[in-house]
Backbone atoms as SQL, in Angstrom:
CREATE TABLE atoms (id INTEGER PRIMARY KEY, chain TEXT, resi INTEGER, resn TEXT, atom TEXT, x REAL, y REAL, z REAL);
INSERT INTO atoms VALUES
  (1, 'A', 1, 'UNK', 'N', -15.925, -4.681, 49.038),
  (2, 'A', 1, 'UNK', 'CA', -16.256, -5.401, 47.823),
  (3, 'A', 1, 'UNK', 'C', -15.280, -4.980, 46.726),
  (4, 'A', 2, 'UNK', 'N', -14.351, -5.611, 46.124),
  (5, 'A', 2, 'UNK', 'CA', -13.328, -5.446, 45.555),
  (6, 'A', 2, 'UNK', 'C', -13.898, -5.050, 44.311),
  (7, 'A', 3, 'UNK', 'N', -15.100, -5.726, 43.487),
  (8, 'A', 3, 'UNK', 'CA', -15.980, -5.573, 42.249),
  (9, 'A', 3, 'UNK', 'C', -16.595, -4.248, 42.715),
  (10, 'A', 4, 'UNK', 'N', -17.004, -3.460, 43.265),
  (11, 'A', 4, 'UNK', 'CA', -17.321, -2.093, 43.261),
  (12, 'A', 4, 'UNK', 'C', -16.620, -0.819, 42.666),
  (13, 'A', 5, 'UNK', 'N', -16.783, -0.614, 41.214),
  (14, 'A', 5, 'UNK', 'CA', -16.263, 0.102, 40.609),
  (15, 'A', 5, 'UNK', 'C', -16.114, 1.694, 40.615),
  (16, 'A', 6, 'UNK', 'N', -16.938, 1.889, 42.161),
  (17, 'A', 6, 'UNK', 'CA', -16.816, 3.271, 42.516),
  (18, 'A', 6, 'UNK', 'C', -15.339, 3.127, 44.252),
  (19, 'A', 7, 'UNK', 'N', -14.835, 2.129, 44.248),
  (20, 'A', 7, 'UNK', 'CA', -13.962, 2.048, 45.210),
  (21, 'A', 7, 'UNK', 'C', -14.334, 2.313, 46.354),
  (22, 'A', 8, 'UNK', 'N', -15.662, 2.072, 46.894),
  (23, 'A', 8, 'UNK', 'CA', -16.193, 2.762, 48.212),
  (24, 'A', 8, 'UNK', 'C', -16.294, 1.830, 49.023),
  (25, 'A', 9, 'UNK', 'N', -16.008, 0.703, 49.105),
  (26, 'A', 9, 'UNK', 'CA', -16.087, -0.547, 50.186),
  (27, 'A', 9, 'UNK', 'C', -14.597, -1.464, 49.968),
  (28, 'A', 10, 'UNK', 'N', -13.895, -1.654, 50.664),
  (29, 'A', 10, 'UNK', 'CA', -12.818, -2.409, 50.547),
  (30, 'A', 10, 'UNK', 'C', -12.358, -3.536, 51.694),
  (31, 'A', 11, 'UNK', 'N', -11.554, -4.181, 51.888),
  (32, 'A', 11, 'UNK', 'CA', -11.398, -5.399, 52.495),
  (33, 'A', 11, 'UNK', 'C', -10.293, -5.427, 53.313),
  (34, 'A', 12, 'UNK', 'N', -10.972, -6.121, 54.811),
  (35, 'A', 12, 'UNK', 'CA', -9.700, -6.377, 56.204),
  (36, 'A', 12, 'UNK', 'C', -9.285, -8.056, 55.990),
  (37, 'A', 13, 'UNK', 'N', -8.097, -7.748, 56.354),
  (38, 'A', 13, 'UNK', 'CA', -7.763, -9.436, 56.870),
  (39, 'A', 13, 'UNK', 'C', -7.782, -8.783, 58.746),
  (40, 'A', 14, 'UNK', 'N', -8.479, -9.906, 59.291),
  (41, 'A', 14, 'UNK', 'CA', -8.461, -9.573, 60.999),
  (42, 'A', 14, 'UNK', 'C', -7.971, -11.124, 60.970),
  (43, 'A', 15, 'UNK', 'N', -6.383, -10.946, 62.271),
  (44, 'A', 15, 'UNK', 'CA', -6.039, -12.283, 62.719),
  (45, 'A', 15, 'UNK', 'C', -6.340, -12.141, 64.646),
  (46, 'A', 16, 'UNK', 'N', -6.142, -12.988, 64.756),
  (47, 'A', 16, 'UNK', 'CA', -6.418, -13.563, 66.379),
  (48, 'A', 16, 'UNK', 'C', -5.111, -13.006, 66.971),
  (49, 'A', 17, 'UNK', 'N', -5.250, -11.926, 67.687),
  (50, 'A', 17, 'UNK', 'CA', -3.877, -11.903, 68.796),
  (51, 'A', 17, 'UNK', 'C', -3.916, -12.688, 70.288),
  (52, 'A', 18, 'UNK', 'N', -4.988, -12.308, 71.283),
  (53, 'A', 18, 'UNK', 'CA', -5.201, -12.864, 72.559),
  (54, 'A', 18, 'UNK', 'C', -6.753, -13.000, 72.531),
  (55, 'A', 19, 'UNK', 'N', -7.223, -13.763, 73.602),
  (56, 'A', 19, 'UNK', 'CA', -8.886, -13.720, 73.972),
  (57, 'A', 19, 'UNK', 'C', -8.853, -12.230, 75.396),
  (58, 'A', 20, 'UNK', 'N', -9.567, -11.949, 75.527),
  (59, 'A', 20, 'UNK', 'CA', -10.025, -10.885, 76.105),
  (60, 'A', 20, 'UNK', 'C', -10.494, -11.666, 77.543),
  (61, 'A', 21, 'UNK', 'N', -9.882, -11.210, 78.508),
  (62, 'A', 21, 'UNK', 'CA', -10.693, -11.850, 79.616),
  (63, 'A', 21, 'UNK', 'C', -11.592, -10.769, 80.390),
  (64, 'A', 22, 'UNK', 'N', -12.067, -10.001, 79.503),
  (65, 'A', 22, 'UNK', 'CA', -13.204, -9.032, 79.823),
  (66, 'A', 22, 'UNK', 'C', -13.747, -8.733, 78.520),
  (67, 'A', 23, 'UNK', 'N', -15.359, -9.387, 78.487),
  (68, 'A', 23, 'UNK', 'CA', -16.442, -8.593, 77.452),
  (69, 'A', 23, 'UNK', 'C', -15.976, -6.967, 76.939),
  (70, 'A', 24, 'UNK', 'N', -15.970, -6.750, 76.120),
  (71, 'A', 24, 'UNK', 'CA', -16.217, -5.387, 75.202),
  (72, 'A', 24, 'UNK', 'C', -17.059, -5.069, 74.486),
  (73, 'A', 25, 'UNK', 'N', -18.287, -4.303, 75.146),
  (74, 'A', 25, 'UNK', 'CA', -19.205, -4.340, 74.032),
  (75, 'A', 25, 'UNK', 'C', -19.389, -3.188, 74.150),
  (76, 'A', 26, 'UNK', 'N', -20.495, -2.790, 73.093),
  (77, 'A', 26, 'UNK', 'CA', -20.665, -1.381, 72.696),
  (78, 'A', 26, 'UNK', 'C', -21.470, -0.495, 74.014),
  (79, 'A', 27, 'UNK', 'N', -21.864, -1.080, 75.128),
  (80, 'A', 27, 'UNK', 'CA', -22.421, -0.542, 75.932),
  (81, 'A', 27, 'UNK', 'C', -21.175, 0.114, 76.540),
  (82, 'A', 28, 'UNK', 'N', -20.325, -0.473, 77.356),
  (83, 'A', 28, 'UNK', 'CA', -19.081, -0.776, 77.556),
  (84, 'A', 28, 'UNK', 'C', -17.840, 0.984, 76.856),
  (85, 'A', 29, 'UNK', 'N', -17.970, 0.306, 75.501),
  (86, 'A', 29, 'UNK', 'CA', -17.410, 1.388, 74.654),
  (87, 'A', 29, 'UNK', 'C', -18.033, 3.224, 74.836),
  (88, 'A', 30, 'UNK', 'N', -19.390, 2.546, 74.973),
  (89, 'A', 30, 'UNK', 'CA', -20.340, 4.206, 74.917),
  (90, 'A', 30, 'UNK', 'C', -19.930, 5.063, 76.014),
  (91, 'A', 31, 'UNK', 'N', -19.578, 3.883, 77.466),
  (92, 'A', 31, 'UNK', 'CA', -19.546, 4.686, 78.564),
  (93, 'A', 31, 'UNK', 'C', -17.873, 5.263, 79.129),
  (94, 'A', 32, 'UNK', 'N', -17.199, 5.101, 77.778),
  (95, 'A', 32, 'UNK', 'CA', -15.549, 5.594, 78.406),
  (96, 'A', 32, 'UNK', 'C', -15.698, 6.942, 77.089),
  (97, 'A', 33, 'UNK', 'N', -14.964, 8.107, 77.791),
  (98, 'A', 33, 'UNK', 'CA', -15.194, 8.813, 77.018),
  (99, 'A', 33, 'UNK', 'C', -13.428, 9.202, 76.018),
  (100, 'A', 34, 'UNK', 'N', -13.062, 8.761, 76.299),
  (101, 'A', 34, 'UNK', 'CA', -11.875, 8.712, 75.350),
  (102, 'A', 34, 'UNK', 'C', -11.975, 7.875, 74.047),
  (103, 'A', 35, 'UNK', 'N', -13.048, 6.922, 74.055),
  (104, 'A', 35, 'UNK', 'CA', -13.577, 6.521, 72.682),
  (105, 'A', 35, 'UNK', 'C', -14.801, 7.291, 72.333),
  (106, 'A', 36, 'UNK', 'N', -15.390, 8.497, 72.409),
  (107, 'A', 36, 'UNK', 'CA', -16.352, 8.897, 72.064),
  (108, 'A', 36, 'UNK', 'C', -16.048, 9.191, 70.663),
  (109, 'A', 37, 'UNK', 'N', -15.028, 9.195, 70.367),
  (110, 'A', 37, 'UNK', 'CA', -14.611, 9.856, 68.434),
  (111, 'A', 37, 'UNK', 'C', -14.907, 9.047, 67.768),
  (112, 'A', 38, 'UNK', 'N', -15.172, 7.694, 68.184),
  (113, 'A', 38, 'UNK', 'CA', -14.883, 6.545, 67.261),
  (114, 'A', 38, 'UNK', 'C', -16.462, 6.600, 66.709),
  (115, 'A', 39, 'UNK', 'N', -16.712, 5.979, 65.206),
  (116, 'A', 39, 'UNK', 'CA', -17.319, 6.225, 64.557),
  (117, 'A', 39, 'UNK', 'C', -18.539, 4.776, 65.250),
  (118, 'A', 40, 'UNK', 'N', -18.017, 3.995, 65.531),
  (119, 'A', 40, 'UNK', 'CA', -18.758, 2.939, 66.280),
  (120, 'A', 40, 'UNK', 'C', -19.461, 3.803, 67.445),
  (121, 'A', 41, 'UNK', 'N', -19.428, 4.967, 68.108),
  (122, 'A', 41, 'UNK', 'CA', -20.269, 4.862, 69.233),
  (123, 'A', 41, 'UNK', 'C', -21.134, 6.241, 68.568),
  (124, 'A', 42, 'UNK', 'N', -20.704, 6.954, 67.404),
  (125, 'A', 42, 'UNK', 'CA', -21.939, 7.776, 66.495),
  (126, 'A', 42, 'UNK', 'C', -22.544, 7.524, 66.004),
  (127, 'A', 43, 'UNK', 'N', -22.186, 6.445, 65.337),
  (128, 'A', 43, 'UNK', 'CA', -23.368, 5.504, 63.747),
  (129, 'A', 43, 'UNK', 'C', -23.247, 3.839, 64.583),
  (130, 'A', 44, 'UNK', 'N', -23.696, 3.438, 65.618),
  (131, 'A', 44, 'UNK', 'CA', -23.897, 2.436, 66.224),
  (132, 'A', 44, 'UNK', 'C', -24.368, 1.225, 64.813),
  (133, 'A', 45, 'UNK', 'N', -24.923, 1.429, 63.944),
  (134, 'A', 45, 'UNK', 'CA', -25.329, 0.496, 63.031),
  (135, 'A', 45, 'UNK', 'C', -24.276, 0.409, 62.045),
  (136, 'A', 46, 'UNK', 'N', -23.465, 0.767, 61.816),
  (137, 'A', 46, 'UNK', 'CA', -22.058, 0.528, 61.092),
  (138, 'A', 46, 'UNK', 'C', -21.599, -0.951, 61.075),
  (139, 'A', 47, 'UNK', 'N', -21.469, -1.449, 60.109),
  (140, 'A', 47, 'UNK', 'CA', -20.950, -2.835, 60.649),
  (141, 'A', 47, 'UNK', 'C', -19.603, -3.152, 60.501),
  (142, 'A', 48, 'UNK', 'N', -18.638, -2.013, 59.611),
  (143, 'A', 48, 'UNK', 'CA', -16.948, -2.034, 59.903),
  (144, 'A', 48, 'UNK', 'C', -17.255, -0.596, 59.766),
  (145, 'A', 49, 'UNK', 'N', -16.007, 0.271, 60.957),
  (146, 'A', 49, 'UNK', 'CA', -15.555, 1.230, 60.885),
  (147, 'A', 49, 'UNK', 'C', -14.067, 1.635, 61.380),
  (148, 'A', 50, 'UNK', 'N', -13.519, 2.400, 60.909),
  (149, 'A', 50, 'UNK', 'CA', -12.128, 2.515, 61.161),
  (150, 'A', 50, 'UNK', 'C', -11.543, 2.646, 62.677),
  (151, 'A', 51, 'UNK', 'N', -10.798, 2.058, 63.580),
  (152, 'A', 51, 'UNK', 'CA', -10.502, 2.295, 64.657),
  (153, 'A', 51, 'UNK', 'C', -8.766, 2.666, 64.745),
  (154, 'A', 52, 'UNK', 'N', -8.470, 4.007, 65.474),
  (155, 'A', 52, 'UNK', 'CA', -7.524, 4.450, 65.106),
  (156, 'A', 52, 'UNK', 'C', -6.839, 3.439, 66.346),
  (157, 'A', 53, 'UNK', 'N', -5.377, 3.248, 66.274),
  (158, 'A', 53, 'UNK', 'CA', -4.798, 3.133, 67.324),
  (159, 'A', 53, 'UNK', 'C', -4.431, 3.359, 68.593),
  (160, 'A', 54, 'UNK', 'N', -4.781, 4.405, 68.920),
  (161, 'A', 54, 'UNK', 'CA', -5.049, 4.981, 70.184),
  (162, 'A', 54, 'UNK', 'C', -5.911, 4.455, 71.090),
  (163, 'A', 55, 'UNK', 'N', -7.486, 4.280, 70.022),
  (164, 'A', 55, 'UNK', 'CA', -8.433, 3.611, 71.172),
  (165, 'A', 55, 'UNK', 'C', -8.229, 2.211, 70.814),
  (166, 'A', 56, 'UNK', 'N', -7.666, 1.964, 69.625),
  (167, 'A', 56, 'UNK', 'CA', -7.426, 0.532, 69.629),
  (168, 'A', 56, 'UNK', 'C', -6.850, -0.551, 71.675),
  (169, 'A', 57, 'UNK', 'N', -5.877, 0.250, 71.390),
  (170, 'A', 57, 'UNK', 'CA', -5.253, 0.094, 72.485),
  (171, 'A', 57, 'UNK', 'C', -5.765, 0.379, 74.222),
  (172, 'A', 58, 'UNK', 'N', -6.748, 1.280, 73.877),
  (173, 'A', 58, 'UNK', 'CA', -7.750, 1.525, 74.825),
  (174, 'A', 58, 'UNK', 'C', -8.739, 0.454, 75.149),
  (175, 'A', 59, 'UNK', 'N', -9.680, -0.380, 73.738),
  (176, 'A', 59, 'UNK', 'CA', -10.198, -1.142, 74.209),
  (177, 'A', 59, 'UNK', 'C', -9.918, -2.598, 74.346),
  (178, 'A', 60, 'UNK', 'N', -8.412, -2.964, 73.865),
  (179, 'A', 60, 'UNK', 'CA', -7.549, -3.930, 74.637),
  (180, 'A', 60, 'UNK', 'C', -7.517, -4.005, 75.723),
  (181, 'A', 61, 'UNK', 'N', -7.278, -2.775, 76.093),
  (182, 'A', 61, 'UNK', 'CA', -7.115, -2.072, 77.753),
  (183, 'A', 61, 'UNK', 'C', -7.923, -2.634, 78.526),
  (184, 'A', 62, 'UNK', 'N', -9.039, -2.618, 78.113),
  (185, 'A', 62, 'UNK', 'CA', -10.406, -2.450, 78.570),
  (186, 'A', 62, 'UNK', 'C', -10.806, -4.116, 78.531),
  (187, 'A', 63, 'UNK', 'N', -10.429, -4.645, 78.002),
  (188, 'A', 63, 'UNK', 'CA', -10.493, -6.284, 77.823),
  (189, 'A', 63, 'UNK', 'C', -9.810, -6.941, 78.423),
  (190, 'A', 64, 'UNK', 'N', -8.569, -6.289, 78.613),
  (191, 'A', 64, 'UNK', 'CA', -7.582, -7.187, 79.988),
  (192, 'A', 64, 'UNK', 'C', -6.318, -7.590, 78.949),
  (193, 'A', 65, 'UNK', 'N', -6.302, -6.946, 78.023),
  (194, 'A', 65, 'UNK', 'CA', -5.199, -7.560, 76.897),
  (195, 'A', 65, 'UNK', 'C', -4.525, -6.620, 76.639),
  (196, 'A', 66, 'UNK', 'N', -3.100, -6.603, 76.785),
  (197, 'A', 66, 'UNK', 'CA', -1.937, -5.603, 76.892),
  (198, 'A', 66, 'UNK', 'C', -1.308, -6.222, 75.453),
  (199, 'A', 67, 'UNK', 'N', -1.339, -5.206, 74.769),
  (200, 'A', 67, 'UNK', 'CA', -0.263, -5.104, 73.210),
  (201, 'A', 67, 'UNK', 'C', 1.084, -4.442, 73.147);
């Protein structure tokens, strides 16, 4: 929220690279343990959280989509 004058919420542009020809979901995510850091599989109710590049690329991986 850009109007939040304590700077604590801020804004993504997300564009379309490929479709995934494999589901990724958080069940999915919970059970590889090289994403266990990610803040998505600690605070499951998060609705944006930061994903570093590493597992970024992991759950591409994991979708069938090579970057």
């Amino acid at each position: 929220d850009p109007t939040d004058p304590r700077g604590r919420f801020g804004m993504v542009d997300v564009t379309y690279h490929a479709p995934l020809t494999t589901p990724v979901n958080l069940a999915l995510i919970k059970t590889d343990p090289r994403l266990n850091h990610l803040a998505l599989v600690k605070q499951s109710r998060l609705s944006v959280m930061p994903v570093d590049a590493d597992a970024w690329k992991i759950i591409c991986q994991i979708g069938g989509v090579t970057i």
